[in-house]
Every structure is written in C-alpha cells, then in structure tokens.
C-alpha positions in Angstrom: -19.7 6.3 20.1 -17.7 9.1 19.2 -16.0 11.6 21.7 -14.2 14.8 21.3 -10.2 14.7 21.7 -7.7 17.5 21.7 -4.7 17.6 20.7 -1.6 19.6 20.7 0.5 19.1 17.8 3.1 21.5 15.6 1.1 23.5 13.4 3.8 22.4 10.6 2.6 18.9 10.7 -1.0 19.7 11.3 -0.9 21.5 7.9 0.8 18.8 6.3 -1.5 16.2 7.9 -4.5 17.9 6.6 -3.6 18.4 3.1 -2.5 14.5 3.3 -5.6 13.2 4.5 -7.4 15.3 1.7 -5.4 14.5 -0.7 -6.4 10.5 0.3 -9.9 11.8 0.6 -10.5 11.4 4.6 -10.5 13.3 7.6 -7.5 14.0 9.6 -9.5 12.1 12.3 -10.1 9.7 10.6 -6.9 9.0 9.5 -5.5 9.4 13.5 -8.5 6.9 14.2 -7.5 4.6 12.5 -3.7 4.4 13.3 -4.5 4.2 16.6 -6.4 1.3 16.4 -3.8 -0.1 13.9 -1.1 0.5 17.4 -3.8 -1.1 20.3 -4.8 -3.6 18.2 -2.6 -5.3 15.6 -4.5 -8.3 15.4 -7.8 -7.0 14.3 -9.8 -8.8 12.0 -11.4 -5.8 10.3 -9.5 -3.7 7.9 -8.3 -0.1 8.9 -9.3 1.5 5.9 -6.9 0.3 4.0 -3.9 3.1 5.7 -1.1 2.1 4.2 1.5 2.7 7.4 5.0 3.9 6.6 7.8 1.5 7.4 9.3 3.9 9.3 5.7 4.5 11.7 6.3 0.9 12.1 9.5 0.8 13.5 8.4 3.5 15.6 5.5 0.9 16.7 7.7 -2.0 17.1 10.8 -0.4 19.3 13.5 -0.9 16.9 16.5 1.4 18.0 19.0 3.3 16.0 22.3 2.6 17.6 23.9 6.2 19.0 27.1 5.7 17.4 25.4 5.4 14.0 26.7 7.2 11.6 23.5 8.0 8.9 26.1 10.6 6.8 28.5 6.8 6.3 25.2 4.7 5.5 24.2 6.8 3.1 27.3 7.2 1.2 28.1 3.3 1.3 23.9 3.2 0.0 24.2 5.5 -2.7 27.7 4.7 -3.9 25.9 0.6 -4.2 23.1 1.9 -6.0 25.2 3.8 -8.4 27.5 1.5 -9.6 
C-alpha cells in the first residue's frame, strides 16, 4: 500500500534528484523508495531495482568516520601526485 510522504529537502538537490532519476528513467520516489529499503533492510532477498548506491551513500549507511584532524587538501595531493607519476 502506498502512502503520501513529505519531505523537506534543498530545492538544489531536489532539482538535481529529479533530473537524475529521469535521466535513469524512474521517479524520484521511486528511487527514495528504494534506498530506503536498501538502509532497513540489507538483507533482502529481492532486488532494489537494480540502484546502483554510491560508495560514498554507503559509508554514510555503515558509520564510517572521517577523522577531524584529516587533512583532505594533503590526501589529495599525495593521491594525485601517485597517480601521476
């Protein structure tokens, strides 16, 4: 059964969302749907639509933490000077 649920998000990201989904060819809601069960429920059987989740949504998900004294301006330099070589 599906129920109405409203949500307050930054117009930004709504935009961005929309033209996303769309551009996948599904609803926003669909999309949010099925995330959500991807989050309660990581051990479902069925597929969720096949939403491929960002590694970064995923470590959002799992409670990984950035340290506070990390320095991203040093780990990207040490990255890029590495992959440029």
């Amino acid at each position: 059964m599906d129920t109405k649920l409203t949500l307050k998000l930054d117009r930004d990201i709504i935009e961005k969302a929309k033209a996303y989904a769309a551009s996948h060819k599904r609803s926003l809601s669909r999309m949010i749907e099925a995330y959500l069960r991807y989050v309660v429920d990581q051990n479902a059987t069925e597929k969720v639509d096949d939403l491929n989740i960002s590694p970064f949504v995923k470590s959002i998900k799992s409670g990984k933490r950035i340290p506070a004294d990390f320095d991203y301006k040093k780990e990207l330099t040490r990255r890029l000077s590495e992959k440029h070589k």
